[in-house]
LODRENSE-175326 format. One record per residue (C-alpha): residue in one letter; x, y, z. Coordinates in steps of 0.25 Angstrom, whole numbers, padded with zeros to 4 digits, always signed. Layout:
N
aXYZ
...
! end
This chain:
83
x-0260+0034-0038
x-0271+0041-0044
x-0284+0038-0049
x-0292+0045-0061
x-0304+0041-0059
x-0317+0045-0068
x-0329+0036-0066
x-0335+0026-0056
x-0327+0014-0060
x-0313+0021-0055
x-0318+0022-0040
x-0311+0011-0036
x-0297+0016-0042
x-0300+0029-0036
x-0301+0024-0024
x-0289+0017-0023
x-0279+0029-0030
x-0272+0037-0019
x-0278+0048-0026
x-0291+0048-0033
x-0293+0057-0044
x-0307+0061-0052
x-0315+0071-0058
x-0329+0075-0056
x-0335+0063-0064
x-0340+0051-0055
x-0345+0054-0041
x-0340+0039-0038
x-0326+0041-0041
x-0328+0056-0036
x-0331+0050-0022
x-0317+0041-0023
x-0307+0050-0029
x-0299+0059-0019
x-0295+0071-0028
x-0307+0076-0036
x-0305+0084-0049
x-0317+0093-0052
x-0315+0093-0068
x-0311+0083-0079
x-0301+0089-0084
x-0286+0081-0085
x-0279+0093-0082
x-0285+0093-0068
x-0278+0081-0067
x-0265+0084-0072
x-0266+0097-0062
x-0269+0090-0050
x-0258+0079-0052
x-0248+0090-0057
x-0250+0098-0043
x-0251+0085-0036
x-0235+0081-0044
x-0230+0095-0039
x-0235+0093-0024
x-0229+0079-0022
x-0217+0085-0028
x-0218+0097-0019
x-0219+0087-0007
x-0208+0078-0011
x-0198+0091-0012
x-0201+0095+0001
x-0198+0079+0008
x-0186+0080+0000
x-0182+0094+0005
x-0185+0092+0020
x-0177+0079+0016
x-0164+0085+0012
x-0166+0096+0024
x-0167+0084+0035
x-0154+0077+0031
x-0148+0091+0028
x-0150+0092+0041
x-0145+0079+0046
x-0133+0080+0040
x-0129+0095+0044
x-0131+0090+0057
x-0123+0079+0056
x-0110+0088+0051
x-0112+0098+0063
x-0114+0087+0074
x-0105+0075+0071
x-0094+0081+0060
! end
C-alpha cells in the first residue's frame, strides 16, 4: 500500500504504508515518507507508479520464465532417464 501524504496530520499513515510517498511540502511528513518527489506536479506521480507497474512486471516475467525453464528441465530429464 501507498500513502500520498501532504501535511503534518498524515504522518502516522505514512508511516505505516509500505511505501511512503510526498512532495516537498512538510518537513514532518518529509522525515516519514520513503520515496520523496521533488515537485508537486500529479504526473510525477503517475511516472513513478507507471515505471514502478512496468518493473514488478518485468520481475514477475522473468520468475515465470526461470519457472517454465526449471520444470522444462524436469521433465526432459525425466524422458531421457526413465522412459
Amino acid at each position: 500500500m501507498a500513502m500520498v501524504g501532504v501535511k503534518t496530520n498524515e504522518t502516522a499513515a505514512l508511516n505505516e504504508a509500505n511505501e511512503g510517498i510526498m512532495g516537498t511540502w512538510n518537513e514532518v511528513a518529509r522525515e516519514s515518507s520513503e520515496i520523496i518527489i521533488l515537485d508537486s506536479d500529479f504526473s510525477s506521480l503517475v511516472t513513478i507508479f507507471s515505471c514502478g507497474k512496468c518493473a514488478y512486471d518485468n520481475i514477475r516475467k522473468h520468475i515465470q520464465l526461470e519457472i517454465i525453464i526449471v520444470i522444462v528441465g524436469f521433465a526432459n530429464h525425466y524422458h531421457n532417464n526413465c522412459l
